[in-house]
N, C-alpha and C positions, 0 to 999 in steps of 0.2 A: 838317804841322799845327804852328801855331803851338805852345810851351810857354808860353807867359803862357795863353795859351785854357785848356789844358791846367789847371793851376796856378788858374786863376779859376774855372773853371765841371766840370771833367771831375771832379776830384780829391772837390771838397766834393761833388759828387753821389755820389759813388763812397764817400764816409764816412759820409753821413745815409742810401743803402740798405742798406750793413751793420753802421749802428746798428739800424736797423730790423727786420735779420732778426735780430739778437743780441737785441734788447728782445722779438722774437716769443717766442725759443726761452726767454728766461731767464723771462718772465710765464706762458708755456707749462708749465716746469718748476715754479716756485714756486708756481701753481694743483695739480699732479700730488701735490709735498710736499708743502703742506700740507690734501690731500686737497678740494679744492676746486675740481675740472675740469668740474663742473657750470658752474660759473660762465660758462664759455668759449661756453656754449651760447647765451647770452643776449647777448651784448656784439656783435653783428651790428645789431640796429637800433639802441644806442646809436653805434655808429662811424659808419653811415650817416647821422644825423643830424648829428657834427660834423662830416661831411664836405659837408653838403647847407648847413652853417651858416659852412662855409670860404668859399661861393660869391660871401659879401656883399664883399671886396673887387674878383670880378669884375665885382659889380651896380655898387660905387661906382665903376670906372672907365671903365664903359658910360652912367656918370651916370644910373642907375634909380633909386639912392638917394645922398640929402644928406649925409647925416650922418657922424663919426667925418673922419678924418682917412687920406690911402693908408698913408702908412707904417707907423701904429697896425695899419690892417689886413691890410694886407700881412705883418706877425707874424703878427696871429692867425691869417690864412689858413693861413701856412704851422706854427703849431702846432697848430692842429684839424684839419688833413687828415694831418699826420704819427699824431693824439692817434689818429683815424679808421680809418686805413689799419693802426696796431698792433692796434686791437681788433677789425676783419675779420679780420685774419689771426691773429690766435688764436683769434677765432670757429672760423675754416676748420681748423684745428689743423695744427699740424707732427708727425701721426703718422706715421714711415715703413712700420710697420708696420701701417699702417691699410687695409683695403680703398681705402674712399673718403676718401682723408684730406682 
C-alpha cells in the first residue's frame, strides 16, 4: 500500500472516527453529570434529520437540485452527517453495562 494513500485518506479517517467516539462518550458523560440523560432519548430524530439534510450535496451533484455551490456543500455534508451520526449514537447510548445498550 501506497503511504501518501495512507497519509491522505486512511489516517484523517481514522482521526474523524475516534473524534466521534470520543465526542459520543464525552456528550454521553456530560448529559450523566449534569443529570440530564433524558435528553439522550430524544436526539434520534433530530440526527436523522441532519443526516437526511446532508443528502442535498448528493442531490446537487446528481443535478436534482440548482442551487448553493459543491464545495459549500460538500462542508455542510460533511458537518451535518458527522453533527447526525454523534446524536444517534448518544441516542443509542454508550452503556456497557446496559442490557440493551
Amino acid at each position: 500500500m501506497n503511504r501518501s494513500i495512507v497519509r491522505r485518506e486512511v489516517l484523517p479517517f481514522l482521526v474523524m472516527f475516534g473524534s466521534l467516539i470520543v465526542a459520543t462518550a464525552m456528550t454521553d458523560a456530560l448529559l450523566h453529570a449534569l443529570d440530564l440523560y433524558w435528553i439522550g432519548r430524544y436526539l434520534g430524530i433530530p440526527g436523522t434529520f441532519l443526516i437526511l439534510l446532508s443528502f442535498g450535496y448528493s442531490m446537487r451533484k446528481r443535478k436534482l437540485i440548482r442551487f448553493s455551490q459543491p464545495k459549500r456543500l460538500l462542508q455542510l455534508h460533511e458537518i451535518l452527517a458527522w453533527l447526525g451520526v454523534l446524536m444517534i449514537l448518544v441516542h443509542a447510548g454508550v452503556h456497557v453495562y446496559a442490557i440493551l445498550p
